[in-house]
N, CA, C and O atoms as a DFTB+ gen file, in Angstrom:
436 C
 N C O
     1  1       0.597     -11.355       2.190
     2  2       0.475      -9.925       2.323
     3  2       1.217      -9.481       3.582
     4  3       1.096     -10.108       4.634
     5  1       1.960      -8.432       3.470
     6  2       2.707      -7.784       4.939
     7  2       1.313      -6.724       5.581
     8  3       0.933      -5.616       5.204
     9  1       0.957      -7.363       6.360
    10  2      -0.208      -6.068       6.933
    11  2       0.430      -5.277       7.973
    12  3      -0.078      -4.309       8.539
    13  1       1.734      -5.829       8.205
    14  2       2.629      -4.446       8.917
    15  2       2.764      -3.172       8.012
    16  3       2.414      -2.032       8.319
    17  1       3.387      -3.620       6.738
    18  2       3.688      -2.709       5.497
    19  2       2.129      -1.976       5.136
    20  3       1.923      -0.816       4.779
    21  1       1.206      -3.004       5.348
    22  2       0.087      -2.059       5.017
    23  2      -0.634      -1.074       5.861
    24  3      -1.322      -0.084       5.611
    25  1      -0.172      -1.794       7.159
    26  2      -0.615      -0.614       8.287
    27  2       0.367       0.558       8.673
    28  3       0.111       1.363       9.569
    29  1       1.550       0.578       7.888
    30  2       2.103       1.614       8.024
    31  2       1.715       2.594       6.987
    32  3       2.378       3.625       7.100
    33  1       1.060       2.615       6.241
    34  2       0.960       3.284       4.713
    35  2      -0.858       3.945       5.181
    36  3      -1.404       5.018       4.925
    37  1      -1.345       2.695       5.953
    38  2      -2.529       3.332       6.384
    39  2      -2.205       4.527       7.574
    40  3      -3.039       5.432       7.556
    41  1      -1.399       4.636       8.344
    42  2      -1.195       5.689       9.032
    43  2      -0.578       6.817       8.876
    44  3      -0.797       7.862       9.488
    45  1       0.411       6.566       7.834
    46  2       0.949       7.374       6.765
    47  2      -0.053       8.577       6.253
    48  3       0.175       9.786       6.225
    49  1      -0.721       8.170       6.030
    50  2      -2.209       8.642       5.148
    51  2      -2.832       9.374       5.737
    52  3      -3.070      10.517       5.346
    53  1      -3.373       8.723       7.170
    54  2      -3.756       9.345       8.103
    55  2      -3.342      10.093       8.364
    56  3      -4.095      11.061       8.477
    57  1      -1.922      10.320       8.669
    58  2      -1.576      11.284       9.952
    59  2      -1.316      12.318       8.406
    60  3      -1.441      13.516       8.658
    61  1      -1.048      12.064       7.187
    62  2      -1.004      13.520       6.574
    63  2      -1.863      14.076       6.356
    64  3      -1.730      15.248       6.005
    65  1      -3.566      13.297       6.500
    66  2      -4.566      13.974       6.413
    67  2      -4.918      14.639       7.636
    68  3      -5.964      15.254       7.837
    69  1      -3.425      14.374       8.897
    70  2      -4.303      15.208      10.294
    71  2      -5.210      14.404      11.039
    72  3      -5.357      14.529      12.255
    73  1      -5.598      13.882      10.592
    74  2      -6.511      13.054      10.971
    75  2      -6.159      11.558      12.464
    76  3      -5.192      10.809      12.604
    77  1      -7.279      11.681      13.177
    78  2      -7.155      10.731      14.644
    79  2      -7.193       9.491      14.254
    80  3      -7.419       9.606      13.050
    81  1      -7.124       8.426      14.476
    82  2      -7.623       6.912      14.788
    83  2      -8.932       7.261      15.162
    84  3      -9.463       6.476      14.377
    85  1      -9.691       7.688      15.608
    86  2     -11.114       8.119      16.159
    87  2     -11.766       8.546      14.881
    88  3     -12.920       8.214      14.614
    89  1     -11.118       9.191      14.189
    90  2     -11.609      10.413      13.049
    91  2     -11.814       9.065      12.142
    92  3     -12.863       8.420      12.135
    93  1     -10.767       8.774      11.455
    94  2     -10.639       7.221      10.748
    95  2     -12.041       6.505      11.446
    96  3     -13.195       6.464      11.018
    97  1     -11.662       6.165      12.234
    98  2     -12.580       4.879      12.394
    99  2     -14.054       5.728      12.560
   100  3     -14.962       5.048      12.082
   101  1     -14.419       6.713      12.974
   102  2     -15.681       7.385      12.507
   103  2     -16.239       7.221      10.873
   104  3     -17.265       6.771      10.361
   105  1     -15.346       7.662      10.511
   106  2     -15.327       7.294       8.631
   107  2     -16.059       6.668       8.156
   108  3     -17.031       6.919       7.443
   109  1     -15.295       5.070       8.821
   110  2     -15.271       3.766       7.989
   111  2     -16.374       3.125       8.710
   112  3     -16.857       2.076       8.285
   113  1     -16.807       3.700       9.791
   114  2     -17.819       2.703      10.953
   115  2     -16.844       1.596      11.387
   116  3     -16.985       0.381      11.248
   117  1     -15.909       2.218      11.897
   118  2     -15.382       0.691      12.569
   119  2     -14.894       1.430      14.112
   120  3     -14.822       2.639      14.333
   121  1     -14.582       0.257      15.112
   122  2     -13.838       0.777      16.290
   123  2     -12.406       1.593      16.076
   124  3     -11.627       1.261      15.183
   125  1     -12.148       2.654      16.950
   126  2     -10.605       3.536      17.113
   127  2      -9.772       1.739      17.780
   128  3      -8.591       2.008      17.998
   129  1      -9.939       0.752      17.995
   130  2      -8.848      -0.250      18.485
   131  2      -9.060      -0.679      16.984
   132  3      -8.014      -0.656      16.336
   133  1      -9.810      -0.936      16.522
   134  2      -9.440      -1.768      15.098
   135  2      -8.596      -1.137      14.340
   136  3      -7.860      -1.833      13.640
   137  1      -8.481       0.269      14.275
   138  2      -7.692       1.283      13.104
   139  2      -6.316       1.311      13.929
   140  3      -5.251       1.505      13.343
   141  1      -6.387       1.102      15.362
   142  2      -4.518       0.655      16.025
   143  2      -3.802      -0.547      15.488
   144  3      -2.621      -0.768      15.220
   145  1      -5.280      -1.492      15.397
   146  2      -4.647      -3.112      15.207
   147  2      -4.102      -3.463      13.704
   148  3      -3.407      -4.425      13.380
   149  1      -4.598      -2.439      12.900
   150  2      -4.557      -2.632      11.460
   151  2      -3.158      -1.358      11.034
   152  3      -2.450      -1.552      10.046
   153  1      -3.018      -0.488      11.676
   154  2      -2.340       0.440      11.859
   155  2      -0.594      -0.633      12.293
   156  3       0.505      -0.656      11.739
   157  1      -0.960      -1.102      13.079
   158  2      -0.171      -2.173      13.623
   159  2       0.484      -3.513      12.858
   160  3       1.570      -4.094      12.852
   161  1      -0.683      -3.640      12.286
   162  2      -0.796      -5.086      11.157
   163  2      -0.836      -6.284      12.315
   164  3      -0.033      -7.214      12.242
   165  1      -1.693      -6.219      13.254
   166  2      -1.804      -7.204      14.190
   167  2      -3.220      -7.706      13.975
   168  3      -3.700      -8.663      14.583
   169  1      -3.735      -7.114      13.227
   170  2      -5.662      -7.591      12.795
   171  2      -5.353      -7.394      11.374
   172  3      -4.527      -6.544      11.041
   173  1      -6.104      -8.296      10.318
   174  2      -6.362      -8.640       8.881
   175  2      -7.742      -7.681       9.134
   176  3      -8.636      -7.775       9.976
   177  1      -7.467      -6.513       7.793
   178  2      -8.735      -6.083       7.295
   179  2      -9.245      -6.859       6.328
   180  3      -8.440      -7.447       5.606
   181  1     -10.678      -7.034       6.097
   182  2     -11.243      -7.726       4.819
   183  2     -11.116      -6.645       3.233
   184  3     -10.929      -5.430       3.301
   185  1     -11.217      -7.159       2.341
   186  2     -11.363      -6.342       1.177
   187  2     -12.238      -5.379       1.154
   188  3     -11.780      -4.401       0.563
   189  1     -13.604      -5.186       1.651
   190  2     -14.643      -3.848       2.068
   191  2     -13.951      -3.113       2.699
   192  3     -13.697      -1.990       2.262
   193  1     -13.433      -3.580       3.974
   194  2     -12.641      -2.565       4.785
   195  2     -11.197      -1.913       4.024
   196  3     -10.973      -0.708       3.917
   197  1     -10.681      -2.547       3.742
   198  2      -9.211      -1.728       2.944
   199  2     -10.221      -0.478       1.312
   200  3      -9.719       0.578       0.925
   201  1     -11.253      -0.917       0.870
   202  2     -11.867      -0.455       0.152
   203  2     -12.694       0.619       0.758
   204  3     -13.078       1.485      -0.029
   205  1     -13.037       0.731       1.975
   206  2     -13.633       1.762       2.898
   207  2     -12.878       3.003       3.266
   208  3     -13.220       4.184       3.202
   209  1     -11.429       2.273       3.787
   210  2     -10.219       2.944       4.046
   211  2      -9.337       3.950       2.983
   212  3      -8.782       4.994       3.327
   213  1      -9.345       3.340       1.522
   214  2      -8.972       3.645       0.456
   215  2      -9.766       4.840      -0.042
   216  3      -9.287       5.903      -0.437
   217  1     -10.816       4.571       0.021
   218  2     -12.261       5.802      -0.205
   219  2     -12.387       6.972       0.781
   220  3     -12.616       8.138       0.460
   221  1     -12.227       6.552       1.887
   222  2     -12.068       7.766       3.216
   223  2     -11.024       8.544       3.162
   224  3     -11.009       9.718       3.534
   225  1      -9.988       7.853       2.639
   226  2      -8.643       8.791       3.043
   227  2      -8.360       9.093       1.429
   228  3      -7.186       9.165       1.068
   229  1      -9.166       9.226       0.693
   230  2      -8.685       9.305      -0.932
   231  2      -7.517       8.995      -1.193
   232  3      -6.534       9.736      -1.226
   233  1      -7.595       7.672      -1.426
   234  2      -5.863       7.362      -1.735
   235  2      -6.422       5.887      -2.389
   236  3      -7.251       5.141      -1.869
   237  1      -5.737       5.700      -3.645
   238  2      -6.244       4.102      -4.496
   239  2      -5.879       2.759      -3.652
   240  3      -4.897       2.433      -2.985
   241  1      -6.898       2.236      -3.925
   242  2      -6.094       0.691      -2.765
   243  2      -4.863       0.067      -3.615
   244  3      -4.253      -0.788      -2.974
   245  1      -4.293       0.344      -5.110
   246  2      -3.172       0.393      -4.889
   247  2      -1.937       1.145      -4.445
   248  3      -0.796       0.696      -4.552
   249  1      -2.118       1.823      -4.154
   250  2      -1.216       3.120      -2.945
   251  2      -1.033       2.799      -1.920
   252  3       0.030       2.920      -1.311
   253  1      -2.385       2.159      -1.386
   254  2      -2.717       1.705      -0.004
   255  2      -2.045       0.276      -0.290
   256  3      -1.241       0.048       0.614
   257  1      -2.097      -0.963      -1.404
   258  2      -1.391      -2.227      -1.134
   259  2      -0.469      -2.058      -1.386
   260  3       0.155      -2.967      -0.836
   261  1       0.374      -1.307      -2.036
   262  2       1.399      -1.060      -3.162
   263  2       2.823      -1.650      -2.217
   264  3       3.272      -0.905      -1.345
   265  1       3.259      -2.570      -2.384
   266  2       4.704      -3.380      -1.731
   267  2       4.300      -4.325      -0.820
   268  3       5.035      -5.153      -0.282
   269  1       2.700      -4.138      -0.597
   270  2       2.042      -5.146       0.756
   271  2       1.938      -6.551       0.334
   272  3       1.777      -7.469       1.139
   273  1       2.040      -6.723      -1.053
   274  2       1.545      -8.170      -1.817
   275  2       3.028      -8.650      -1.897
   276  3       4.076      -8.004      -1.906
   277  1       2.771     -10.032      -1.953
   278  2       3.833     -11.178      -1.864
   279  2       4.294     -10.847      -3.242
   280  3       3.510     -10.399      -4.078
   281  1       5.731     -11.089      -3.527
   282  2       6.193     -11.485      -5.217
   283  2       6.608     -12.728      -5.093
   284  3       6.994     -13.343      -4.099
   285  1       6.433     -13.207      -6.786
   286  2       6.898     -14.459      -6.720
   287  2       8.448     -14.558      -6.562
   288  3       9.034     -13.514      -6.848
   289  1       9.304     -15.699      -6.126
   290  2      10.233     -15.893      -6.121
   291  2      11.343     -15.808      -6.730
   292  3      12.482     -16.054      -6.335
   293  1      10.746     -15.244      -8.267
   294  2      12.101     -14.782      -9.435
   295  2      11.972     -13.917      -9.352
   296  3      13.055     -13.335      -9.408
   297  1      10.656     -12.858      -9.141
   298  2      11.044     -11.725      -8.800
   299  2      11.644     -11.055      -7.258
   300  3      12.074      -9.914      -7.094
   301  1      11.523     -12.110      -6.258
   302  2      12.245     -11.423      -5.393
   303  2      13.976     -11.520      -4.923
   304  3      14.694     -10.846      -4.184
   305  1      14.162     -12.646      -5.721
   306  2      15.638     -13.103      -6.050
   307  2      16.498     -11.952      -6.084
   308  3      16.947     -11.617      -4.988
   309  1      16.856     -11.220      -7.148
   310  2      17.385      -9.805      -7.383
   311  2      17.852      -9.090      -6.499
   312  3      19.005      -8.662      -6.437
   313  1      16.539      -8.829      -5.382
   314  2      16.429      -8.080      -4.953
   315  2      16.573      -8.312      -3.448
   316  3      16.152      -7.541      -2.586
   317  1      17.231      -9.487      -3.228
   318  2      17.141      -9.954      -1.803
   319  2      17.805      -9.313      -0.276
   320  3      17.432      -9.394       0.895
   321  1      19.254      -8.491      -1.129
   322  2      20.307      -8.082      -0.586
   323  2      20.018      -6.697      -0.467
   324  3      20.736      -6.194       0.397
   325  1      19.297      -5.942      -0.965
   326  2      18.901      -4.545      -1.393
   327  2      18.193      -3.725      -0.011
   328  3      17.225      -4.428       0.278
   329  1      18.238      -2.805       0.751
   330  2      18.107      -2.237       2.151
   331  2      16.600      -1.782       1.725
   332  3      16.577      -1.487       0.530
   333  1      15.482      -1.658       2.293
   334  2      14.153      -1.462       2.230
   335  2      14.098      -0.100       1.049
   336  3      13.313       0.040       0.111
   337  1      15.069       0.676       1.426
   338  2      15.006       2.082       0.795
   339  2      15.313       1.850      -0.784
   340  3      14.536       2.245      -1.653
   341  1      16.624       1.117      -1.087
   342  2      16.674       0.547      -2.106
   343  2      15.689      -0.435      -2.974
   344  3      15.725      -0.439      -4.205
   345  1      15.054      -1.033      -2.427
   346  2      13.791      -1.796      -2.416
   347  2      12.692      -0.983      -3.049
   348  3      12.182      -1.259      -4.134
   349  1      12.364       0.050      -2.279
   350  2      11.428       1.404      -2.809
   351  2      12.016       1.848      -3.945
   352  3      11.417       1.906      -5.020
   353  1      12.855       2.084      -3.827
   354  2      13.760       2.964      -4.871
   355  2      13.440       1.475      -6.172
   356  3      12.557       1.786      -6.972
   357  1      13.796       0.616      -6.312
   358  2      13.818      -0.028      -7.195
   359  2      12.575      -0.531      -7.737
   360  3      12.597      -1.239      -8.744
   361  1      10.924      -0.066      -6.855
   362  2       9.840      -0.375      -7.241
   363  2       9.400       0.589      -8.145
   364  3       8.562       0.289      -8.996
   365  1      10.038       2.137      -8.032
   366  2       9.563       3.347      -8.193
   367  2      10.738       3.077      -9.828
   368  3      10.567       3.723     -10.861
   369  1      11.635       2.207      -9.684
   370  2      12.067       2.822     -11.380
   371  2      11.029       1.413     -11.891
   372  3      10.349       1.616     -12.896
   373  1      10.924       0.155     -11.279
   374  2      10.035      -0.555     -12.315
   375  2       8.937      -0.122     -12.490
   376  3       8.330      -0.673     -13.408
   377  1       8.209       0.980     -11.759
   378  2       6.767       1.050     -12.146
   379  2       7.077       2.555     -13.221
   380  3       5.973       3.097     -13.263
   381  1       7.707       3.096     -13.754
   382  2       8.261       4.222     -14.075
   383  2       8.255       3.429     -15.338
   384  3       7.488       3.711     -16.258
   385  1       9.114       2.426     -15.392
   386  2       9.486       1.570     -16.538
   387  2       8.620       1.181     -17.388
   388  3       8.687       1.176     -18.617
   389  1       7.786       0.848     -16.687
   390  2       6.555      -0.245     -16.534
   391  2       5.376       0.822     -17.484
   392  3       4.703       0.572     -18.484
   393  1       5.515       2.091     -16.630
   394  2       4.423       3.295     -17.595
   395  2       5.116       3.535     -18.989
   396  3       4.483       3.964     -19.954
   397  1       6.068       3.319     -19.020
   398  2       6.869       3.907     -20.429
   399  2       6.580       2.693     -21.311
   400  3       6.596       3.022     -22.497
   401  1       6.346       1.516     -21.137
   402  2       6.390       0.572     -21.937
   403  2       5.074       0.122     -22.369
   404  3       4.753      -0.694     -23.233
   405  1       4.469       0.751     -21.671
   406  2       3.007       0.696     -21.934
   407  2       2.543       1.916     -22.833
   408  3       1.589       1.747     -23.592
   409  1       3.005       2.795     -22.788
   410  2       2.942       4.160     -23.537
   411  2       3.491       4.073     -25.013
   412  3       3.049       4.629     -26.019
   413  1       4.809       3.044     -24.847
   414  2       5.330       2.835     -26.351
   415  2       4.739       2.465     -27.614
   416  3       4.145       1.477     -27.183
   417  1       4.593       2.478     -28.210
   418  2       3.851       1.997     -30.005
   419  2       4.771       1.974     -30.362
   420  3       5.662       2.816     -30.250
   421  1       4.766       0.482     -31.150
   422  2       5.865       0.084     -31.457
   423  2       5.156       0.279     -33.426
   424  3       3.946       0.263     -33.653
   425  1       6.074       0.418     -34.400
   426  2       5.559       0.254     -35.685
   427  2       4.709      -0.842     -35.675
   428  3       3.626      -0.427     -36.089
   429  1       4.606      -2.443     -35.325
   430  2       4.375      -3.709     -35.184
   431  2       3.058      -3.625     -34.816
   432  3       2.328      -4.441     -35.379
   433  1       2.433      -2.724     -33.876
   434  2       1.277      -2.607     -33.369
   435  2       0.051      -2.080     -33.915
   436  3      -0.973      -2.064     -33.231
């Protein structure tokens, strides 16, 4: 897991809700240094806590993990050379993809 990537998405969140590190960590019952360190990705939250966090700031803990999880190695092949933005850009047409193909009915089905 990148808990840099995830602590940027957690502050992301935050700061569009306006909202302090104080305010946050009031929330969740945790310390304003824990919501820097995780903010940071220098402290591992447990699964309650990213589930605390996810619930406080209304946002799904996949929103909140969404690019934070490891891929396996054929899937990151492809994509090795690709600039972070491109990277995004290329998660946003597979998950796009990904809804359409799930939506399809095929005659077969």
């Amino acid at each position: 897991m990148d808990y840099v990537d995830l602590g940027k998405r957690v502050r992301a969140r935050r700061t569009a809700l306006n909202w302090t590190q104080e305010h946050l960590a009031q929330e969740i019952g945790v310390s304003t240094s824990f919501i820097g360190h995780i903010e940071r990705g220098s402290r591992k939250a447990s699964i309650d806590t990213l589930v605390m966090l996810a619930n406080a700031m209304q946002i799904s803990t996949d929103e909140l993990l969404g690019g934070s999880l490891s891929m396996p190695n054929d899937l990151v092949m492809p994509v090795k050379n690709l600039t972070k933005g491109q990277k995004q850009a290329m998660m946003q047409i597979l998950t796009t993809a990904q809804e359409q193909v799930l939506q399809w009915n095929t005659p077969d089905e």
